[in-house]
N, C-alpha and C positions, 0 to 999 in steps of 0.2 A: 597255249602257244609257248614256246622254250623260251626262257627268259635267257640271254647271257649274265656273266655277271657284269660285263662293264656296264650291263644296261642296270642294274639295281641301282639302290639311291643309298648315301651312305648311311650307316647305322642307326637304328631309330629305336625308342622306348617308347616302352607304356606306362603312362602314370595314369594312377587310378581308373584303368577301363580305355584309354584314350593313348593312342599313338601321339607322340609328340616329337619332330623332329630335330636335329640337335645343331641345324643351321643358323638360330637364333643370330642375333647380337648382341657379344656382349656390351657395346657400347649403349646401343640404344634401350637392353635393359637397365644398364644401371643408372641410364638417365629418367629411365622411367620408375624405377626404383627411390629416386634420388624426389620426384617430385610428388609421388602417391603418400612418402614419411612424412613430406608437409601437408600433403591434403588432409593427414590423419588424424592431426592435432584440432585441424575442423571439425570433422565427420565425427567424432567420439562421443557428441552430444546426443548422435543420432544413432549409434549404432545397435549392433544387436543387440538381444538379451545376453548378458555375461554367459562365457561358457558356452555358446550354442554352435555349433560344432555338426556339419551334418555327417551320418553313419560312421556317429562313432557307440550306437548302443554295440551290448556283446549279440552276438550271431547265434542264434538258436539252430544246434543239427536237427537234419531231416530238409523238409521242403523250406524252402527261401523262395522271398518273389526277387525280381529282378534287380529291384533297387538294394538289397541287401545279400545279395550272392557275392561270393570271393573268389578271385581268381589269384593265388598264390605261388609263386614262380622261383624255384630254387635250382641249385648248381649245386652237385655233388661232384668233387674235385678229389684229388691226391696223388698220393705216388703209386707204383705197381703193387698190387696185392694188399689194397686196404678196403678194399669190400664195397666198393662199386658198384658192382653186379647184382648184389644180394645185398645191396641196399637198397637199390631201385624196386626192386621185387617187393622186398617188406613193406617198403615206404605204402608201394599201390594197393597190397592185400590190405594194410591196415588201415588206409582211408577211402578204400572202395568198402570197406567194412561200416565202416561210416557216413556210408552213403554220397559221398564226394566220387566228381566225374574226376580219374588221372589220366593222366598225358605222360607218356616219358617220351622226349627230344631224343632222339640217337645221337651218338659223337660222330661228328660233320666230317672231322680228318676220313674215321673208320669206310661211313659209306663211301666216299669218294676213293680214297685208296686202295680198298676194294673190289673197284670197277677196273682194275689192271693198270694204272696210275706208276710206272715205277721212277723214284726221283734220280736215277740211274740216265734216267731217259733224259731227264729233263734238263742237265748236267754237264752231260758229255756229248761231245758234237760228232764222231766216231761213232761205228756202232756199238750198243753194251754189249759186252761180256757174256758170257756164256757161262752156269755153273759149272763145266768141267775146266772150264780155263784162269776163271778169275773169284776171287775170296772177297771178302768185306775189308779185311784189313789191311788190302791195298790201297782200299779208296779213301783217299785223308779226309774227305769228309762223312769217315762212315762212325759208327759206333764202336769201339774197339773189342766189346765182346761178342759184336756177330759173326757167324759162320758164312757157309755159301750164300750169294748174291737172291740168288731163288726164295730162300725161307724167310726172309724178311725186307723183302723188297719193297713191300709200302709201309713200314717205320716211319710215323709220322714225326717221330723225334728225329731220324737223320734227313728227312724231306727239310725240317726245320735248318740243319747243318748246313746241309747243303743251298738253303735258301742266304746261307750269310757267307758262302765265297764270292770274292770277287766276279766270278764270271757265271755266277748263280742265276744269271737276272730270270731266265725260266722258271727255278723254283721258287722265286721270291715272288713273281707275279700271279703263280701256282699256290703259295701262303699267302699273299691277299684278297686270292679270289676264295680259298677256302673261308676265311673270314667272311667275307660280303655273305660266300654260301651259307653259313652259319647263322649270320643272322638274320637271312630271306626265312629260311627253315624255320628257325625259332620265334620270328612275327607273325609265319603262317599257325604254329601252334597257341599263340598268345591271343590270336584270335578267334580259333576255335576254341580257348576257353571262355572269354567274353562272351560269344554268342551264346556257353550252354546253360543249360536252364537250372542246373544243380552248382552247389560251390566245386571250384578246379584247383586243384592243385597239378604244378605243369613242374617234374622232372628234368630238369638239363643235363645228360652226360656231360661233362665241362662247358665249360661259357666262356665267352670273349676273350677275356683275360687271360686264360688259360695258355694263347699262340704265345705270346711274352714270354714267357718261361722257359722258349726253347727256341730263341730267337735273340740274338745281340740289339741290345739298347739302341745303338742310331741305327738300326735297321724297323726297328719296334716305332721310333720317332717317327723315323720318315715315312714308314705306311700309317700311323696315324694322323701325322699333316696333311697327306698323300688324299688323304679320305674325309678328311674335316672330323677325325674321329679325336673324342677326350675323353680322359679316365673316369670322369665324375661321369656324364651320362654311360660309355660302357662298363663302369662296373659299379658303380652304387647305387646311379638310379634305373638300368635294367632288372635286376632281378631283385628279390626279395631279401633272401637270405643264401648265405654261400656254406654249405658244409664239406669241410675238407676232413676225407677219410687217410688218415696216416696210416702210410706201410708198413706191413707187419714187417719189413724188413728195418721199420723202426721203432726199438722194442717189441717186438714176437719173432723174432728171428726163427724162432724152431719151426714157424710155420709159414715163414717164406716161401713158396713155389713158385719156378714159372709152367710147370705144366698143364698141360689142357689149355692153354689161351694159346693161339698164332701168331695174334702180335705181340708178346711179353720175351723178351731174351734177359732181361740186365741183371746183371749179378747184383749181390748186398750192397755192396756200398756203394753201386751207382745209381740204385734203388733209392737210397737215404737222399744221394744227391737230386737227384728230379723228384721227390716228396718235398724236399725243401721247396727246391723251386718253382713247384706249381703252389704251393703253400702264399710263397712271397708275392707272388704273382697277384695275390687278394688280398694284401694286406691294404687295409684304409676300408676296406667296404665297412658299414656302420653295424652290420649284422651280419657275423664270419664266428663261427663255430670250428672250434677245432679238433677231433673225434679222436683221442686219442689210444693203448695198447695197454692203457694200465690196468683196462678188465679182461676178460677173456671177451672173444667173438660175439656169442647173446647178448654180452651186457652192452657190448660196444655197439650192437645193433637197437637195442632197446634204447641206448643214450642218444641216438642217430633221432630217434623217432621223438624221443621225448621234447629235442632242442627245439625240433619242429612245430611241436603239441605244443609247448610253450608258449611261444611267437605269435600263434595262431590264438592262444585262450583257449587252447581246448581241453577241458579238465580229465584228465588221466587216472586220477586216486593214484592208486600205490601199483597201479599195473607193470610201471615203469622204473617204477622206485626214482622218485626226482631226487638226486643231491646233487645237482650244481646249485651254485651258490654266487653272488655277486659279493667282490672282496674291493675296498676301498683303502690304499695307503698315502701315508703321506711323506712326501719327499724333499730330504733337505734342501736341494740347489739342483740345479740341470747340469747334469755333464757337459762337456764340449762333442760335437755330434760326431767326431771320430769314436768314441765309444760306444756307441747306439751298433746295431746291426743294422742292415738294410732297414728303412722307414720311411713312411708319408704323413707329411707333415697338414695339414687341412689348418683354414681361418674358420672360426667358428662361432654363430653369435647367438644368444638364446633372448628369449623375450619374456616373461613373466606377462599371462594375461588375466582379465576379471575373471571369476568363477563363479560357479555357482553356489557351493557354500562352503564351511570351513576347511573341510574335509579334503576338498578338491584342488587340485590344480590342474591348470594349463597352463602351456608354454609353447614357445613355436622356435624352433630350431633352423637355423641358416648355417651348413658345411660346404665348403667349396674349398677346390688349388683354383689356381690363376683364372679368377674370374668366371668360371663354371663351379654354378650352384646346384646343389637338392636342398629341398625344404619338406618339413614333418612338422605336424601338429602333436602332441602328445596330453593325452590327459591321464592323471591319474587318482584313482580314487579306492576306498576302500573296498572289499568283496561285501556277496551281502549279507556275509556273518561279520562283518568288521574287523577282520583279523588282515589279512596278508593286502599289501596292496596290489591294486591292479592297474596294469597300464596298458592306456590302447592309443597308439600311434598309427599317421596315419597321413602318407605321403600326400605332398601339395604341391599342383602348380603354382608358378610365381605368380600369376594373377592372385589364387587363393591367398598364397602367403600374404600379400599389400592386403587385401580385404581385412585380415585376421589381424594384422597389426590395431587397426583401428582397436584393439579392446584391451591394448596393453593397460598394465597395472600400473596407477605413476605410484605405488608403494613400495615397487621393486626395481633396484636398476637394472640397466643393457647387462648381460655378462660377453666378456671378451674372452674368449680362448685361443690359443695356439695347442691340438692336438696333435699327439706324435702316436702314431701306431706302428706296432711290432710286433714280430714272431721272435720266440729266443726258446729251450726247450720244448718245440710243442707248445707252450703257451701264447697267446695274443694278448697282448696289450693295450691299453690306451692310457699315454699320460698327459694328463690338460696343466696346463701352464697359461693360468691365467695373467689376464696384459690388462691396462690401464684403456677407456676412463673405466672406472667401478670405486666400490667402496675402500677407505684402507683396509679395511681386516682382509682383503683378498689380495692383498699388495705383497707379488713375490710368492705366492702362495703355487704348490705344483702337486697335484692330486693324482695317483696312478690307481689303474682302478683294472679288475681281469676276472673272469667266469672261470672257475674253478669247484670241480669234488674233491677235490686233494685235502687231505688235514696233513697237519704236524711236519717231519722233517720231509716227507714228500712233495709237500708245497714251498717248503721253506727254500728245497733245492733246486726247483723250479723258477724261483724268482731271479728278475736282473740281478748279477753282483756288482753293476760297474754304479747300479744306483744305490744313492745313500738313506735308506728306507727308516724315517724315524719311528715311525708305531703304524699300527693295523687303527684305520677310524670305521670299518665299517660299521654301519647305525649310526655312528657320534651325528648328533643333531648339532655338533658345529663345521660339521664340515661340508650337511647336507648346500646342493646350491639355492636351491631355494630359499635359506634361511641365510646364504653369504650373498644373496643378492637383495635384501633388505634395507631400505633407505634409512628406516628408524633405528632405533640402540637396541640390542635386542631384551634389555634390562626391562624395558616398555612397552617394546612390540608387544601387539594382541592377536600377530601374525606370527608370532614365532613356532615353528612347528617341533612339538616334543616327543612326536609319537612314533621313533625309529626305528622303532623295536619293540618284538613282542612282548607279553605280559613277562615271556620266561629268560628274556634278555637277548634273545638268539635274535641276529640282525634278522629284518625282512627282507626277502628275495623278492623283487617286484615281477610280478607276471605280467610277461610283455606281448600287446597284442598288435599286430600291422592289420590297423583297417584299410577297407579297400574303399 
């Protein structure tokens, strides 16, 4: 039966296998939240065995039974001509190769606009224009480099323009039912991963986030109030990981094209501009990769798969050639946030839990804006040659999370953060500006931290200049948090951790895994 969209329900996630809808309250959680932290100081007598954590072993490829199958859901994003298309493709050859069922989501705008959809229509109350009578560059809400009306009549970026005139309300109604469509479509694929009997990995030609980018902020507001929709469930806790492919209209310029695609007109530098802004548009998600031009094509496609292989724990060798790297700096004082680029600010609290032996930690992680949380478990521990660490995280509902608390560490304190996340060259950022209660040694303390290949003046040019960068700490075991979230002196601690780095000095890159 044809569903409309007014009849859908507003946006929903899946965490861990399970639809969760995003109607909650937050009042009623955080009251529930507020009295499970006092149950917890009870129950801690009773609770688990330290460290016991279910499915977080590592995933053996080939067959999986049911309780250990993965369903992994990413967004491949960008501006025009940064390899989208033939990302999607390699992504499926290479883990249909590997025995994983894939799903690619088509772009929601595409199909619908396709079906004869033109925002022309939807706009003007007269009848439209006819190619021999009227151009693009008539229509003040068109895009200034298109031609006749005909060749790019479903431009999902001017359907967006046009959704933010005053007298738009057709295509503005038309832009939020494509959304609802988007995410009917994209539950009905997250489902079909769930049910398959092999690990899924589920492809999104752009995700939720993506409408933002071509849509005015109080128009962006008010269909998200409009819908009970918010940023933390549609964009951190929907998908897994977000890879944005940058156009080659930024850095490769020589290989800019728009031909052979129908929907592509923009010239360079309006290319650069909408790369940006679908870029921005994802800034704050906790796992946002950003694929950039400073290799040729292959390589950029091999680093595309790698970010993935990564995330996942799925060991590559040197097929791929891994060099991203995790860089950790430390920063004199914060700016005033007129010098920041666009950024999302997130409240952030980590927890230090019992382990199971020296070697290991756990922690449980609380990120939210205004009252809308995600929650991650994370452990990490050595590999089983004892060399590189390994980390497997491992999204949680708030029930989970109050459970998990029970086995906090009292040897380690709460840490408080205020994160700011950024884009500035191509690069993302995250800078944590720790806040009080905590220890003093974290008093004032602001730790910028970004995934980067770059060496030497290519990285160096790459970095904020409006920030005041005193040295590079990555490995320094004083900067690690674990060891700044310590209640004892660390002169005495028998928890102090020294092991930041490998035997040859070169910091360790932790291999990060999202259990399901």
């Amino acid at each position: 039966m044809a569903t409309t969209a007014d009849q859908l329900p507003p946006a929903a996630t899946l965490l861990n296998g399970q639809q969760s809808m995003m109607a909650t309250s937050n009042g009623q959680e955080q009251q529930q939240e507020k009295e499970q932290e006092q149950q917890v100081v009870i129950s801690k007598s009773t609770s688990p065995k330290p460290g016991a954590m279910p499915s977080l072993k590592l995933i053996k490829m080939g067959s999986v039974s049911q309780k250990e199958k993965r369903v992994y859901k990413i967004v491949l994003t960008g501006g025009p001509c940064g390899g989208k298309t033939t990302g999607q493709s390699r992504l499926c050859t290479f883990f249909e190769n590997l025995g994983w069922k894939v799903f690619r989501v088509p772009e929601t705008a595409t199909v619908l606009l396709s079906g004869g959809v033109k925002f022309s229509d939807l706009t003007e109350k007269e009848d439209p224009p006819t190619p021999t009578t009227f151009v693009y560059k008539d229509l003040p809400f068109a895009a200034p480099e298109h031609s006749l009306i005909d060749l790019t009549a479903s431009c999902p970026r001017c359907l967006a323009k046009a959704a933010s005139r005053p007298n738009g309300s057709e295509a503005y109604k038309f832009q939020e039912n494509l959304i609802r469509t988007m995410v009917q479509i994209e539950n009905t694929y997250f489902e079909l991963g769930n049910s398959s009997t092999r690990n899924c990995l589920i492809i999104c030609d752009r995700g939720v986030m993506d409408a933002s980018a071509y849509i005015s902020k109080d128009k962006w507001e008010k269909m998200m109030a409009g819908n009970k929709w918010n940023p933390v469930e549609m964009r951190d806790n929907r998908y897994n990981q977000i890879l944005h492919l940058v156009s080659a209209a930024n850095g490769a310029e020589d290989f800019y094209s728009t031909e052979d695609h129908a929907c592509r007109s923009e010239g360079v530098d309006l290319a650069r501009e909408l790369d940006y802004k679908s870029a921005a548009a994802w800034v704050g998600h906790p796992y946002f990769d950003v694929i950039d031009n400073s290799t040729n094509f292959e390589a950029k496609m091999n680093r595309m798969i790698e970010s993935v292989c990564q995330k996942l724990g799925i060991d590559i060798g040197d097929r791929l050639q891994a060099t991203s790297r995790k860089l950790k700096y430390l920063v004199a004082a914060l700016p005033a946030d007129s010098e920041f680029p666009p950024f999302q600010d997130f409240d952030v609290v980590h927890h230090y839990l019992q382990s199971a032996g020296p070697k290991v930690q756990a922690r449980l992680r609380k990120r939210g804006q205004k009252n809308h949380w995600s929650y991650i478990h994370t452990q990490r521990r050595p590999n089983v040659h004892g060399q590189a660490r390994i980390e497997v995280k491992t999204q949680l509902t708030h029930r989970d999370y109050m459970n998990l608390l029970a086995q906090r560490d009292d040897a380690h304190f709460t840490i408080y953060k205020k994160r700011r996340c950024f884009l500035i060259n191509n690069q993302y950022f995250q800078l944590d500006i720790y806040k009080e209660p905590g220890h003093p040694r974290c008093k004032g303390l602001v730790l910028l931290e970004t995934y980067s290949s770059l060496t030497g003046d290519a990285l160096k040019n790459c970095m904020p200049k409006f920030l005041n960068i005193v040295k590079e700490v990555t490995g320094d075991p004083d900067y690690s948090m674990f060891n700044l979230s310590l209640k004892e002196d660390w002169s005495i601690s028998k928890k102090f951790c020294r092991t930041a780095t490998h035997a040859n000095g070169v910091s360790s890159t932790p291999l990060v895994l999202n259990g399901q």
